[in-house]
N, C-alpha and C positions, 0 to 999 in steps of 0.2 A: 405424556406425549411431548418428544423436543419442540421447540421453537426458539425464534430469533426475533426480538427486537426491527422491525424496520423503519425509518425516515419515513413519514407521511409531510408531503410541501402540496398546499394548494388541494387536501384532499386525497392526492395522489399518491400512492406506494409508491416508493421509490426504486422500482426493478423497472431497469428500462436495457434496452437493447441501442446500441453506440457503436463506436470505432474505439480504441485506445488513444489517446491524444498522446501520449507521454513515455519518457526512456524505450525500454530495449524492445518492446513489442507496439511499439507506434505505427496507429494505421490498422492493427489487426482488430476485425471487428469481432465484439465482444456483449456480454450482457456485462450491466451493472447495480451492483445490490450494494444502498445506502445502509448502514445500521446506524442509529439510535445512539446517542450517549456519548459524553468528549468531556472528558476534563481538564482537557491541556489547555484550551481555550487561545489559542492565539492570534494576535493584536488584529494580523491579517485573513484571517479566516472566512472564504467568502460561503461557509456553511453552518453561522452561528445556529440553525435551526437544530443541526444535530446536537446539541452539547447539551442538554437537559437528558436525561433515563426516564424524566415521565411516561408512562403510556401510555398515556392518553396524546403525547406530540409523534404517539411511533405506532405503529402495527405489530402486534406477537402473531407470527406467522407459523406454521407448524412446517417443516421440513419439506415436507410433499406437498404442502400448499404452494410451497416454493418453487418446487419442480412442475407444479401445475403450470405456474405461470410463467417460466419459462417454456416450455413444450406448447405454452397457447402461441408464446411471443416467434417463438421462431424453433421448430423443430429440428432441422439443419445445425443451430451453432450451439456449439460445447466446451465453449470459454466465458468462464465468469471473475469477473472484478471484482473483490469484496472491497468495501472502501468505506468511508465514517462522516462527521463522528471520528473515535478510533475506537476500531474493530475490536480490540482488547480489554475492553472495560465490558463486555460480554462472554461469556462462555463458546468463543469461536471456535472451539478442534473439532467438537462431534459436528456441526456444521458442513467445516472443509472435509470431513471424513465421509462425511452422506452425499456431497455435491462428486467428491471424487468418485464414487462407489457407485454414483447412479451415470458415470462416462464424463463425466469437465472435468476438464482442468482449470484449477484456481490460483488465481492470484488475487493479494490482498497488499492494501498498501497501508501502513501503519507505523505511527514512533514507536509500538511497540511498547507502552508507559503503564498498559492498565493490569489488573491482578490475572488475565489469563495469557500472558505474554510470554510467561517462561514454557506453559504449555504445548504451545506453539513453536516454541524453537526446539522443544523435546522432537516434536515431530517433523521436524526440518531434519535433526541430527540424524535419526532415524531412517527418515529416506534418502539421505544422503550416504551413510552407510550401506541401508539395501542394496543403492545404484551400484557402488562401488563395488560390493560383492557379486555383482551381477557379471559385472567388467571383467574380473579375475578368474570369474568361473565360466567364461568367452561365453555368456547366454549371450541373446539380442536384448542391448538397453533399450529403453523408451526414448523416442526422438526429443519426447517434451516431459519434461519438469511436472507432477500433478500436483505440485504446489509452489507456485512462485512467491518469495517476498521482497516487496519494495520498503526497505524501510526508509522511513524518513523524520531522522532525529529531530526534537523539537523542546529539548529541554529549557534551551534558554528562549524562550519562547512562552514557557508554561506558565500558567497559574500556578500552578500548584509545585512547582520547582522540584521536580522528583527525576531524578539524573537516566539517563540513557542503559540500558544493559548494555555491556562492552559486548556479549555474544550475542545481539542482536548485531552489531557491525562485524563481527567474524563469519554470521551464518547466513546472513540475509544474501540474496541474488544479485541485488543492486541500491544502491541508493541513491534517494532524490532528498535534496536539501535546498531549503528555501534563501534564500541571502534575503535578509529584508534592513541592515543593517551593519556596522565593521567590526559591532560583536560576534556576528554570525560568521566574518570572516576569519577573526580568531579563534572564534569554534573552528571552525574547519580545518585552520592550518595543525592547530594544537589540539583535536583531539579525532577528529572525521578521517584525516587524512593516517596520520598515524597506525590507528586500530584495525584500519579496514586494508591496509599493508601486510596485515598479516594472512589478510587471506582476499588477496586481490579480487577487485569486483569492480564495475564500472561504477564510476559516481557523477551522478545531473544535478548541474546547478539549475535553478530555475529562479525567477526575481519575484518578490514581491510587487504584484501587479498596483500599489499605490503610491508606491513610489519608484517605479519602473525602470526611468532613465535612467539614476543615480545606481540602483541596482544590476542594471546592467552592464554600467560599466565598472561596478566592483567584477562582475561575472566573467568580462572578459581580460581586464587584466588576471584576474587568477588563471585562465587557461591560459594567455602567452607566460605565467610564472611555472605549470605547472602540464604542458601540453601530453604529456602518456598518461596522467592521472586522471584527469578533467573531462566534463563533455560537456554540452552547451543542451540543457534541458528544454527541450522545444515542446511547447504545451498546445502542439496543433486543433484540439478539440475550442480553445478559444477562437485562432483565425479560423475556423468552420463554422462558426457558431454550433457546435455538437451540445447535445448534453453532460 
């Protein structure tokens, strides 16, 4: 029987129903499902609880258990957030294929680092091709995406120093990059900004919330150096106090 690893905090699974704080779909209310496990580990991280695979710090939840809990939470909304931890250090596709299958659309936000990552972008290319044959053969496409990715690189960043997929930046929908540092900014310029040129996409800066000020304003001199490529990553579910 499938299952997923999920975030237990304070007892609590972690499937909760929110707004989206963050990039292209900000404001859109949404369910959220924490998984289990992170090895990137980085300095800022304000969800050390997810980065252990133990399971006894996570819930193995079976599939439908899952769909249970969402249809208790709210039977009306049919968008889900997958989020970490990072999602990839699990066996994520048949997941996003059973959330799709039973009417959500998902989005997951990920550096994309762990062993089911290429998986993932297999099925990125895949419905990206479908859409496009759909186009050509004048069907009616899907208004909405049934799988969005936010990738959000984080190699220099890692523990574990294990470099970025370059097609994660060519496939993903959008990306959110942390600046917490003028390392990060040279990541950006020399390799974020470049790769993701080839297959244009919006890119959110967002700051490391501990050292904020100095972050923010690396953040916005990058958009006066950089104004059609840049966006200013507004992470609303903080001023809301959201989950």
């Amino acid at each position: 029987m499938n299952s997923i690893l999920i975030n237990k905090s304070l007892d609590e699974v972690q499937i909760f129903e929110t707004v989206q704080g963050e990039a292209t779909f900000i404001g859109v209310p949404s369910f959220f499902i924490r998984l289990q496990g992170c090895s990137v580990r980085c300095f800022f991280c304000d969800e050390k609880k997810t980065w252990s695979l133990d399971s006894r710090l996570g819930a193995n939840f079976t599939y439908e258990a899952v769909l249970d809990c969402l249809l208790n939470l709210n039977p009306n909304l049919k968008r889900v957030v997958i989020t970490g931890g990072e999602p990839t250090e699990q066996d994520v596709l048949p997941f996003i294929k059973f959330l799709n299958a039973s009417g959500y659309s998902v989005a997951m936000e990920s550096a994309m680092s762990g062993t089911y990552a290429e998986s993932v972008l297999d099925f990125i290319e895949a419905q990206d091709a479908f859409r496009k044959a759909a186009l050509n053969l004048n069907r009616e496409s899907q208004n909405s995406i049934p799988f969005w990715l936010t990738f959000s690189p984080k190699e220099i960043y890692s523990e574990n120093g294990k470099a970025s997929s370059l097609r994660a930046f060519h496939l993903a929908h959008e990306i959110k990059f942390v600046i917490a540092d003028l390392q990060a900014v040279d990541y950006l310029e020399q390799i974020i900004i470049p790769e993701s040129l080839k297959a244009p996409k919006p890119i959110f800066l967002v700051p490391d919330w501990n050292n904020k000020e100095k972050n923010q304003t690396y953040i916005l001199s990058l958009l006066k150096k950089y104004p059609d490529l840049l966006r200013l990553g507004i992470q609303a579910h903080k001023y809301w106090n959201l989950a």
